[in-house]
C-alpha positions in Angstrom: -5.2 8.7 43.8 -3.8 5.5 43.6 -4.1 5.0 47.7 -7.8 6.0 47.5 -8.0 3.2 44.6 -6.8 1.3 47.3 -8.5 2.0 50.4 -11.9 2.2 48.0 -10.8 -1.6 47.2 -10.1 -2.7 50.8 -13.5 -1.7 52.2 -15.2 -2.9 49.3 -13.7 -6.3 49.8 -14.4 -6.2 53.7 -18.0 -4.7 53.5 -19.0 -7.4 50.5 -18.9 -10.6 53.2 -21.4 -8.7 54.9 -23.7 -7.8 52.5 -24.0 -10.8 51.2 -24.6 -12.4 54.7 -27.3 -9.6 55.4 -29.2 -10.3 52.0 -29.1 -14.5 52.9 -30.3 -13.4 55.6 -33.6 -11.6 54.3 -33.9 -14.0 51.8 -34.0 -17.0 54.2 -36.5 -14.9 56.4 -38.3 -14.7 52.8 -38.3 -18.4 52.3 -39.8 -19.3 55.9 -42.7 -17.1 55.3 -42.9 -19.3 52.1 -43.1 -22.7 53.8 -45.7 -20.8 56.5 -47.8 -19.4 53.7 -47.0 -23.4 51.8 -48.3 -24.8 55.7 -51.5 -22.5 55.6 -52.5 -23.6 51.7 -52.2 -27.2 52.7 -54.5 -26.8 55.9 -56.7 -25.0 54.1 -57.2 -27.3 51.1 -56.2 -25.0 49.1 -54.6 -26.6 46.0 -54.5 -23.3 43.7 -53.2 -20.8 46.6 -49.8 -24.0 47.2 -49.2 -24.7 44.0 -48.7 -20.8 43.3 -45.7 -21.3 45.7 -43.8 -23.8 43.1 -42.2 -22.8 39.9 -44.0 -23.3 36.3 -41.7 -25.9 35.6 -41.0 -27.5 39.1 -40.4 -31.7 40.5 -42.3 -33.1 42.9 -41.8 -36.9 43.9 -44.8 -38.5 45.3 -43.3 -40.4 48.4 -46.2 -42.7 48.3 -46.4 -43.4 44.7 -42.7 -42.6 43.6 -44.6 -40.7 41.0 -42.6 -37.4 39.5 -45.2 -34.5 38.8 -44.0 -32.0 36.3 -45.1 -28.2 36.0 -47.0 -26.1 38.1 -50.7 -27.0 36.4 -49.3 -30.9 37.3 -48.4 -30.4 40.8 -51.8 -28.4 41.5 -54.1 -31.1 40.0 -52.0 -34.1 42.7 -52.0 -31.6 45.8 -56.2 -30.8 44.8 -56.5 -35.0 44.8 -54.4 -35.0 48.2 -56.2 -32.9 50.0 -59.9 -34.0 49.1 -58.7 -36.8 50.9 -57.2 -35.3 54.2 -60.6 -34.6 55.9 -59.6 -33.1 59.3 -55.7 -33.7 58.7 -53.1 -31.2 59.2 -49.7 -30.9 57.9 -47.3 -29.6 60.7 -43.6 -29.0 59.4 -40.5 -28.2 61.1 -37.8 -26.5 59.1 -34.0 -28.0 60.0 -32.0 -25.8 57.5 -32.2 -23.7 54.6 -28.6 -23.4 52.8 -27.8 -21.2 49.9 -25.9 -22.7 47.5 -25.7 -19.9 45.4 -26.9 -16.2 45.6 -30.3 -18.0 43.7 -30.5 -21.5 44.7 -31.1 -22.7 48.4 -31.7 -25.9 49.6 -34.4 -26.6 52.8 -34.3 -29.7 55.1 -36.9 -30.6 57.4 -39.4 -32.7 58.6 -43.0 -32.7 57.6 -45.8 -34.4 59.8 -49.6 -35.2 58.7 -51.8 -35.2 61.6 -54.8 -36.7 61.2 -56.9 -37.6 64.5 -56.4 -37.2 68.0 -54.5 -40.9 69.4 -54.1 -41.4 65.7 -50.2 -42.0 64.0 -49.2 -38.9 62.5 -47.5 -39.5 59.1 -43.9 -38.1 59.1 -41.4 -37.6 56.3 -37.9 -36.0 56.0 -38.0 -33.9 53.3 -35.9 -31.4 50.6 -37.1 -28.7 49.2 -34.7 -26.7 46.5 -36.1 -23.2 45.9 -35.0 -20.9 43.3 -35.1 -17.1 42.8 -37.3 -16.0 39.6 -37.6 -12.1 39.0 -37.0 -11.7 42.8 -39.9 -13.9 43.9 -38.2 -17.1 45.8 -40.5 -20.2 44.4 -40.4 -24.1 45.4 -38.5 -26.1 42.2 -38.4 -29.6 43.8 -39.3 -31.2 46.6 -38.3 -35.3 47.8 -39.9 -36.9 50.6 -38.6 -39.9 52.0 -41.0 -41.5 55.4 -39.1 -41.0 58.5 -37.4 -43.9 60.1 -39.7 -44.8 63.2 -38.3 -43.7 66.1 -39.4 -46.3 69.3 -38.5 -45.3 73.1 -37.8 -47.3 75.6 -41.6 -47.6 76.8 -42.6 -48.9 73.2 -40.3 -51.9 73.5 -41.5 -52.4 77.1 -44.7 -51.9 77.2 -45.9 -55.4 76.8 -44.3 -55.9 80.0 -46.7 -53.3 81.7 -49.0 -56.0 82.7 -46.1 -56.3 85.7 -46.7 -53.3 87.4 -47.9 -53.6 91.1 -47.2 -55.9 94.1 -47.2 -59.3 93.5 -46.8 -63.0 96.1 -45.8 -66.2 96.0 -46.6 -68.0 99.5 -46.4 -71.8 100.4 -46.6 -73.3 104.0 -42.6 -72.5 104.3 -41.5 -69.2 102.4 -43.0 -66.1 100.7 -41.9 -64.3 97.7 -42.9 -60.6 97.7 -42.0 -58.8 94.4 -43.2 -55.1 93.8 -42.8 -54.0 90.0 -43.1 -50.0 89.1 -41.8 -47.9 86.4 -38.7 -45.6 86.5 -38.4 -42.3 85.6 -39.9 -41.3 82.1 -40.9 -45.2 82.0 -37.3 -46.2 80.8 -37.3 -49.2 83.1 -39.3 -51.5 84.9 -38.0 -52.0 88.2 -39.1 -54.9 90.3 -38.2 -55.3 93.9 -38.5 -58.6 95.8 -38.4 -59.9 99.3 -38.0 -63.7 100.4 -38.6 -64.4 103.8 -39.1 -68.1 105.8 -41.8 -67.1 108.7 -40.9 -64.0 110.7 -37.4 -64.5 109.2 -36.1 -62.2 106.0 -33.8 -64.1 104.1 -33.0 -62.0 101.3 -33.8 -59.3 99.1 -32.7 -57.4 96.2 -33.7 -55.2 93.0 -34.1 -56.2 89.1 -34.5 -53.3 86.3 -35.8 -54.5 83.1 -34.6 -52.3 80.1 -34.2 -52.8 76.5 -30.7 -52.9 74.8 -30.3 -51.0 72.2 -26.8 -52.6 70.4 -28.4 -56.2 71.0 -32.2 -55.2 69.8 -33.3 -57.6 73.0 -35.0 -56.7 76.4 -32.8 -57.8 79.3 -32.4 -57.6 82.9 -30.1 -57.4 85.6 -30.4 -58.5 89.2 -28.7 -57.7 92.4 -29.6 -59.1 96.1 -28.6 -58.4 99.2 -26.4 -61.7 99.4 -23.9 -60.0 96.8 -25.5 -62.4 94.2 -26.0 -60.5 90.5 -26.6 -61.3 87.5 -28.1 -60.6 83.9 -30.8 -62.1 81.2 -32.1 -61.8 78.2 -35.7 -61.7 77.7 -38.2 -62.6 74.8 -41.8 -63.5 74.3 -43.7 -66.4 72.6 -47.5 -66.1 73.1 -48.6 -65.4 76.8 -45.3 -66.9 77.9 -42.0 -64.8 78.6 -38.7 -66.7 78.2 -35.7 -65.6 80.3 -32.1 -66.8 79.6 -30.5 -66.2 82.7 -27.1 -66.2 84.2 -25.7 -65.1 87.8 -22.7 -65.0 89.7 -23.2 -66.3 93.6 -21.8 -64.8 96.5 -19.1 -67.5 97.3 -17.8 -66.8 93.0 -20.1 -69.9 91.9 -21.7 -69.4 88.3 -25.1 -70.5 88.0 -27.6 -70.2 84.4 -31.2 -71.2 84.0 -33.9 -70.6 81.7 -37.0 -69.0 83.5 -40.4 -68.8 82.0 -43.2 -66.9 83.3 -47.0 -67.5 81.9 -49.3 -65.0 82.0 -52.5 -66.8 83.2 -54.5 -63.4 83.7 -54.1 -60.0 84.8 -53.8 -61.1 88.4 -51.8 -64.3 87.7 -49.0 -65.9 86.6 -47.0 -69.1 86.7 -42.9 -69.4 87.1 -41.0 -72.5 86.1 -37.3 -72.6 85.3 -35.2 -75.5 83.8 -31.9 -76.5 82.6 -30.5 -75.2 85.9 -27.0 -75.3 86.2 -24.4 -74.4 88.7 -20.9 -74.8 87.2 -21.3 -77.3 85.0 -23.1 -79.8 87.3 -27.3 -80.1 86.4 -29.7 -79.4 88.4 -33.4 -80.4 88.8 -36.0 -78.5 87.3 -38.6 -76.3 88.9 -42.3 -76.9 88.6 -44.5 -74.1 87.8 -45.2 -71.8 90.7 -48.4 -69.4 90.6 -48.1 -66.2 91.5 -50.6 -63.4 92.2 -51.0 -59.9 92.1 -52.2 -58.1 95.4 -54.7 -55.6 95.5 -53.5 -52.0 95.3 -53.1 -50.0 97.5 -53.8 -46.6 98.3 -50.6 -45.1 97.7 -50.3 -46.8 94.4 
């Protein structure tokens, strides 16, 4: 008898893990439908049918107002003034995690989106919802919203450099400057090839990508030609004029630093001017503004 205690103990303690885990599991399956049913009210307009989905005496902070709405009647009266407001709007969420924190309690992270017209800025919070077991029905008891940090790529900080794409001269009586300016991959870049060449002659070329760095919050470039010159600068705008702090390493090991300024004159034109040249240590004469223009695309382009 007493072994059977025993073995009767043993699988009890072995098969209770997974119980458990199986009943979290329908439970979280439960609370999922909840937030599609919660998604569904919202789009709807349908303040009686979501407010059903919170308990009677459930917390929800306003993120806009920083209000705190009390009860079930409270929350239904907000969400009926919410969404006579919304017009075409629809809520979108997307659930990150739902974590029980006890057989009755679970905790729901995600992030919620209002969407409101097409090419418009949706709305977007992270949120947490706690929802709590009452006579077997799983029911919303508070909900935070916090806005979401915006998030910019690389083409939002660059795109006010866009006005540089396409093929682009500079030609006097003795030299011409050919510069060609596209986008990388998933517009990350800006990369701008040039040519100088003196009559039938090419003198030099090289490659310049334009990115924005992150850990300095700055666009910069970097430059490579095919002397074995390179070098780096740090970009920033004031009006129609673009400001480049530049520096560069020359082929023999000379250092060399300028301060570049192109102005945008139109879509098709621009002038470039740098001062307080230097090549190590020793100053160097300023150069006037040169006009630049865009050539007419091609085909291909």
């Amino acid at each position: 008898m007493r072994n059977l205690l025993y073995l009767l103990t043993l699988i009890a303690s072995v098969a209770a893990p997974s119980v458990l885990l199986a009943v979290q599991a329908d439970d979280e399956a439960t609370i999922r439908k909840n937030v599609e049913a919660y998604v569904a009210a919202y789009n709807k307009h349908d303040a009686a049918a979501l407010a059903a989905l919170w308990s009677p005496d459930a917390v929800y902070l306003n993120p806009v107002t920083g209000e705190e709405v009390v009860g079930r009647d409270a929350i239904a009266k907000q969400f009926g003034t919410i969404l006579a407001g919304l017009g075409d709007a629809k809520l979108v969420v997307d659930v990150k995690s739902v974590v029980f924190v006890s057989p009755n309690v679970a905790i729901e992270r995600g992030a919620a989106q209002v969407v409101k017209q097409p090419n418009t800025a949706a709305e977007s919070t992270d949120y947490t919802a706690v929802h709590v077991k009452r006579d077997g029905k799983w029911l919303l008891d508070r909900v935070s919203e916090e806005e979401s940090p915006a998030v910019f790529s690389n083409y939002d900080r660059l795109k006010d450099l866009e006005w540089m794409i396409g093929s682009w001269v500079d030609e006097n009586e003795n030299s011409r400057v050919e510069m060609t300016c596209k986008w990388t991959k998933n517009q990350t870049f800006i990369s701008r090839a040039f040519i100088v060449s003196t009559g039938d002659r090419l003198d030099m070329s090289g490659i310049q990508l334009i990115g924005w760095d992150p850990s300095a919050g700055k666009i910069r470039s970097w430059v490579f030609d095919s002397d074995g010159g390179f070098g780096e600068g740090t970009w920033s705008k004031k009006d129609n004029r673009w400001v480049i702090n530049a520096r560069a390493v020359l082929p023999d090991g000379r250092k060399t630093s300028a301060i570049n300024t192109m102005t945008v004159l139109d879509k098709n034109s621009i002038t470039w001017q740098s001062s307080g040249r230097e090549l190590d240590g020793e100053i160097l004469p300023n150069i006037d503004p040169i006009k630049i223009v865009r050539q007419p695309a091609t085909t291909s382009e």
